[in-house]
Structures are given as C-alpha cells and as structure tokens.
N, C-alpha and C positions, 0 to 999 in steps of 0.2 A: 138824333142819336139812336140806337139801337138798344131794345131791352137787355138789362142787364142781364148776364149768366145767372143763370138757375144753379145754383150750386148743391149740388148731392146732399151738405150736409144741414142745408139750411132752410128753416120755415119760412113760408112768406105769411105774415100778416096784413091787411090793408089798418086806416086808421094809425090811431096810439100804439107807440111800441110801450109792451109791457111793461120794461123796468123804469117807466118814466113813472108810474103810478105810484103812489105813495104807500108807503108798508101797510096799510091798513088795506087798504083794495088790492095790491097784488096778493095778500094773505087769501083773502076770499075768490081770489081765484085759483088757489092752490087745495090740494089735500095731502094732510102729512100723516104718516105714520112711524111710531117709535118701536121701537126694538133694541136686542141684545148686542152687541159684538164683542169678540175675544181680543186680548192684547194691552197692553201696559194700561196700569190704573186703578187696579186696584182689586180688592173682591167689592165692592159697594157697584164699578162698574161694568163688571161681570156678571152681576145679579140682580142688577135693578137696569129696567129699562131707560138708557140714559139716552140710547142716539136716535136720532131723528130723521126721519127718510122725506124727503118734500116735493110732489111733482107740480107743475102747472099747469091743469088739467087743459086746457085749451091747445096747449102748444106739445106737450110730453115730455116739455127738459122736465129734470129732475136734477136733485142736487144732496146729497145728505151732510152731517156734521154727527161726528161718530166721536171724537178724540177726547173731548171733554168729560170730567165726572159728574153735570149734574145738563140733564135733560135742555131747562130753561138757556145753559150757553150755547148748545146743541141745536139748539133751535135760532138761534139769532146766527149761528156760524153758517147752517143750512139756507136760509134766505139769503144769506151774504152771497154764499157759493154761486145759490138760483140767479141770482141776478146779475149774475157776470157771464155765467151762462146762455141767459137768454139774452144778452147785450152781441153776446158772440155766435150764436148759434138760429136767433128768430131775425128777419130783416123786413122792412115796411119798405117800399118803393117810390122813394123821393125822385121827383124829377132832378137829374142833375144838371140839367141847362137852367132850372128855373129856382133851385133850392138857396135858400138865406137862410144862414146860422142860427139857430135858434136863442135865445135870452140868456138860456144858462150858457152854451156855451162862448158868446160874446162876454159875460162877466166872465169866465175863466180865460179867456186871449188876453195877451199882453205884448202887444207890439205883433211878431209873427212868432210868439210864442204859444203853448200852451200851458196851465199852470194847472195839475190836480194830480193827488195821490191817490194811488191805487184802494187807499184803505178809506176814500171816502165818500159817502154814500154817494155822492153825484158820479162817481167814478165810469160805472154802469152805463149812463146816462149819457154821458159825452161819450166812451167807447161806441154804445149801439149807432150814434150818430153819426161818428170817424167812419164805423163798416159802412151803414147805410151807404154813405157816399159814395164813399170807396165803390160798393157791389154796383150803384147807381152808374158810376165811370168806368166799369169794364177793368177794373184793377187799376185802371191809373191814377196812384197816391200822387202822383204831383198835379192832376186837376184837379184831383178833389182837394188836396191843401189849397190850391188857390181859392176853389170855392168859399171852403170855412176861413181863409185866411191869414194862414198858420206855413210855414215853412216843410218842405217835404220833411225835414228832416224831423221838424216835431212831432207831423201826424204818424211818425211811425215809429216814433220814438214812446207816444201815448199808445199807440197796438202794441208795441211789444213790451210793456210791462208786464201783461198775460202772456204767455207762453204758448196756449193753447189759440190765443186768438192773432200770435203771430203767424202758427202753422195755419191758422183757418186762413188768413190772407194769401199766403204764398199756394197751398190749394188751388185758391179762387184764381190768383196768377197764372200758374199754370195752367187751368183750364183756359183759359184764353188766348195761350201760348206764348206768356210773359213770362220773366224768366223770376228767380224767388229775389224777395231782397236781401240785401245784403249784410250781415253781421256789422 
C-alpha cells in the first residue's frame, strides 16, 4: 500500500499519540498561560484573569477555555478543547494492512457498532484512532471501518460529532481525489 497523504493540516508524530496519555503527562507536556478577555460575565471576569491559553509544546496545537468565571473551569475546558484537537489535527502512522484495534476501542464496539460520547474522556482517544486509520487508508472510511470493525456508517458517524474533524476528513478526501462525504 502506499504512504498515506501528508496532509497540509496535520502533524506526524511516530510513537504514542498524545491524547492517549493520561491528564497528568499530557499537562507536562503543555504550557499554559492565563489572561483577560471581554464579553458577557461579569466585571469579576473582566478583571481577574480567569481564561486560560494552553499549547502542546511539542506539536503547537493549542487550545483556550475563555467563557467561564473562574480560572480553575478554564482550565479543564482548555485540556478538554486540546485534546480533541490534537486527536484531529496530530496523526501517528499505523500500518493499515497490519493494524488491530486497540483495547479501548474493542471495549467501546458493539457488534459493528461504536458506542462513546463526545463528552467523554476516552472520546479523543478513539477519534485520533478512527483518523489514524482512516489517513493510514488513503481516505477510504470503508477499509478502515473494516479494519476497526465497525460499519462505515458508524466510523463516520463517530468523525462527525466534531465538526472540525468532519471538515478535516473530507480535506484529506479530497486531496486524494475522493469526493466529501455525504450529510
């Protein structure tokens, strides 16, 4: 099979993909800084540094969490952000002729289903693994559903909860001259 496309928007890591690490290690590989911003909330969060700016210094996503009144949620909103981010935007280079589903996402299939909400931490997790594939197959979501074992219709059903990492797939499509998927 041929290397996958290099895609404009996306980092290659070899190794562990970042958001598989656990909030205590991908924290120390980030640096965050807080600051002001304008806009509903309050005078407390117009005046007190409540938002949080957070990059991943190794890779350069970055991710903030601004909307909150108090710092501390600001910061858990920011990681949350980061790690969807780099699930959709960092890609590791799994063989796709030779790749087997990983643990977690064996415990999340269900028949040729996939079962996980966007709002949970494994979320991240299984997403960067779907792209993997996916970027791995030259955009073809119906080999890489075979590979993870899952229905085309689910793997792309679990990409398009994010928005941004539906547009990131149909990109990758197109560079290949595949055409977008469909609504």
């Amino acid at each position: 099979m041929n290397d996958p496309p290099r895609e404009s928007g996306s980092i290659y890591v070899s190794g562990r993909h970042p958001v598989s690490l656990d909030e205590e290690h991908l924290v120390r590989e980030c640096e965050f800084k807080t600051g002001r911003v304008s806009g509903p909330g309050g005078q407390h969060r117009n005046r007190v540094e409540t938002a949080v700016f957070v990059t991943h210094t190794s890779t350069g996503v970055d991710a903030q969490g601004t909307e909150r009144r108090s710092q501390v949620e600001n910061r858990h909103v920011a990681i949350r952000r980061l790690r969807i981010r780099l699930a959709i935007l960092v890609r590791t280079t799994p063989s796709a002729d030779q790749h087997q589903p990983s643990a977690l996402w064996q415990s999340r299939r269900r028949d040729r289903k996939i079962q996980i909400n966007i709002d949970h931490w494994d979320y991240p997790v299984v997403l960067a693994e779907a792209l993997d594939l996916v970027t791995a197959s030259r955009f073809d979501v119906t080999a890489a559903a075979a590979t993870l074992g899952v229905s085309m219709s689910q793997l792309t059903r679990l990409i398009r909860q994010d928005k941004f990492a539906a547009a990131q797939l149909n990109a990758g499509r197109k560079s290949v001259g595949l055409g977008p998927l469909r609504d």
